[in-house]
Each structure stands twice: as structure tokens, then as C-alpha cells.
C-alpha positions in Angstrom: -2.9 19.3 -19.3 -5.9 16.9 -18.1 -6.9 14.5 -20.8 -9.7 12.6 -20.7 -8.7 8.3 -20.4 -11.0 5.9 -23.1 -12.7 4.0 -20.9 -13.4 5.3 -17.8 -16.7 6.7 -16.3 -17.9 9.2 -13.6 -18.7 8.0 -10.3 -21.1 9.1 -7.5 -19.7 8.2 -3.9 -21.8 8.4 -1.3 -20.2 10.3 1.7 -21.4 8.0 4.8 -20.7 4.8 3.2 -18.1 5.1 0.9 -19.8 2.6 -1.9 -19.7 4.2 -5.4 -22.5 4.4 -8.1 -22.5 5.5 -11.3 -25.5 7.5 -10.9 -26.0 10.8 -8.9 -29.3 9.8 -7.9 -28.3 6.3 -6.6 -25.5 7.8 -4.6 -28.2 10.6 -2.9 -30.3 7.4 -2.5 -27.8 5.8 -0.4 -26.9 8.5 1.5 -30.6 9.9 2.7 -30.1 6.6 4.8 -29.2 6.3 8.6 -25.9 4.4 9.7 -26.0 2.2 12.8 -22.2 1.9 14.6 -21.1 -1.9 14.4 -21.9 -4.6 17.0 -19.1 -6.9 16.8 -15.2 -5.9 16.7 -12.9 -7.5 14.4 -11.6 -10.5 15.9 -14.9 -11.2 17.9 -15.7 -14.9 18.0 -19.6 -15.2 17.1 -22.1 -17.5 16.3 -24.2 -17.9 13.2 -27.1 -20.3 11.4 -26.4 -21.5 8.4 -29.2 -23.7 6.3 -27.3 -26.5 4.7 -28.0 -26.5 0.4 -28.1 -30.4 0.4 -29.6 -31.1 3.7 -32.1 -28.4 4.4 -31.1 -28.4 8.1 -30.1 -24.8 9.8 -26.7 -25.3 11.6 -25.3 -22.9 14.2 -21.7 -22.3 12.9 -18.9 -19.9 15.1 -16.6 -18.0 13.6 -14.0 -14.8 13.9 -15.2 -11.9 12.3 -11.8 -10.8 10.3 -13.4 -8.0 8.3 -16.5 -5.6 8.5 -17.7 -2.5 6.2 -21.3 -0.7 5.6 -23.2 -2.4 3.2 -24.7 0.4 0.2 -28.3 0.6 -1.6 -30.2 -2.1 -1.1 -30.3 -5.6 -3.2 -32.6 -8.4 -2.8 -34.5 -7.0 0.2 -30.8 -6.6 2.1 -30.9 -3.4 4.5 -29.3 -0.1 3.3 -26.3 0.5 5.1 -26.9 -2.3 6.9 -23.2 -3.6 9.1 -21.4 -6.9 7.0 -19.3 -9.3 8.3 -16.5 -11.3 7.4 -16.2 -14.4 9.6 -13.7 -17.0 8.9 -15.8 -20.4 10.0 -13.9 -22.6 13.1 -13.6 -26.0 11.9 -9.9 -27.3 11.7 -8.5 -27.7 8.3 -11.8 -25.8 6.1 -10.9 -22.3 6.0 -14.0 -20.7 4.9 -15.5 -17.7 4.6 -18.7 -16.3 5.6 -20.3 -13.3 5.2 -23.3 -12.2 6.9 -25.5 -9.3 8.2 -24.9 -8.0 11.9 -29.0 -9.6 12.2 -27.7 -12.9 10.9 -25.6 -13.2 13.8 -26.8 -14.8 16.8 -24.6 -13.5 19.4 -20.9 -13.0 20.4 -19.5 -16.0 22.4 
């Protein structure tokens, strides 16, 4: 027989996104909005700004998107369901990471 587990709790899921919520009403929330099909492909090179923290200065930085997934509700003033990116930065030897929005990225190169 099903027993309840300590410690969980119910989740919502909405069915266009996949994010979970642990309300019903945030999931509908999520879901009433549209989904746009993705720019970029994984392993697109692309180009990016970035505003340095210690300079101020906006940089145009290239990277290859490794990863991409719908974004859920909205945080911030982010876009629900907006298209995220992974993009590993190209600069030998720094290996990071950035993510961004598809409208945070400049263009493919």
C-alpha cells in the first residue's frame, strides 16, 4: 500500500514548460503564457554584452551555447517562458559560464 513520505510536498507542473510550483495557481499562471521556439541551437557560437562589476564598461563576449531550456513565471521583470541559454565564454584557460536570455544575445557568428 501507498504511504505518505515526511517531508515531501505536492507539486504543480506546468505542461508547456515543465518548471514546477508548489501552487496550482502559479503553475496555471505559467501555463496561460505563449512559448516562442528557440533561436540558437546548442553548439551555436554567439555573441553577447556583458557590463563589467568593477569597470562599468559593456564588453561583447562570444561563447557556445552548451545548454538551453524555457525559462517559468516571471522574476525580477524576466520574460515568462522566455528561451535561456547556457554559453560557455571563449577565452583560453577561464572556463566560464554564462547564462543569458535569447534578447541578451546579440547575434550568432
Amino acid at each position: 500500500m501507498v504511504k505518505k513520505v515526511p517531508g515531501t510536498t505536492e507539486a504543480f507542473q506546468c505542461e508547456k514548460c515543465g518548471n514546477t510550483y508548489s501552487s496550482l495557481e502559479e503553475a496555471l499562471r505559467c501555463e496561460i503564457n505563449p512559448i516562442s521556439p528557440f533561436k540558437y541551437q546548442i553548439g551555436d557560437t554567439v555573441i553577447f554584452e556583458f557590463k563589467s562589476r568593477l569597470t562599468g564598461k559593456i564588453l561583447l563576449i562570444s561563447g557556445v551555447i552548451e545548454d538551453r531550456w524555457i525559462h517559468g513565471l516571471s522574476k525580477k521583470g524576466e520574460p515568462a517562458h522566455g528561451n535561456v541559454y547556457k554559453i560557455r565564454i571563449i577565452k583560453e584557460g577561464t572556463g566560464l559560464i554564462a547564462c543569458r536570455f535569447e534578447d541578451q544575445i546579440i547575434r550568432k557568428v
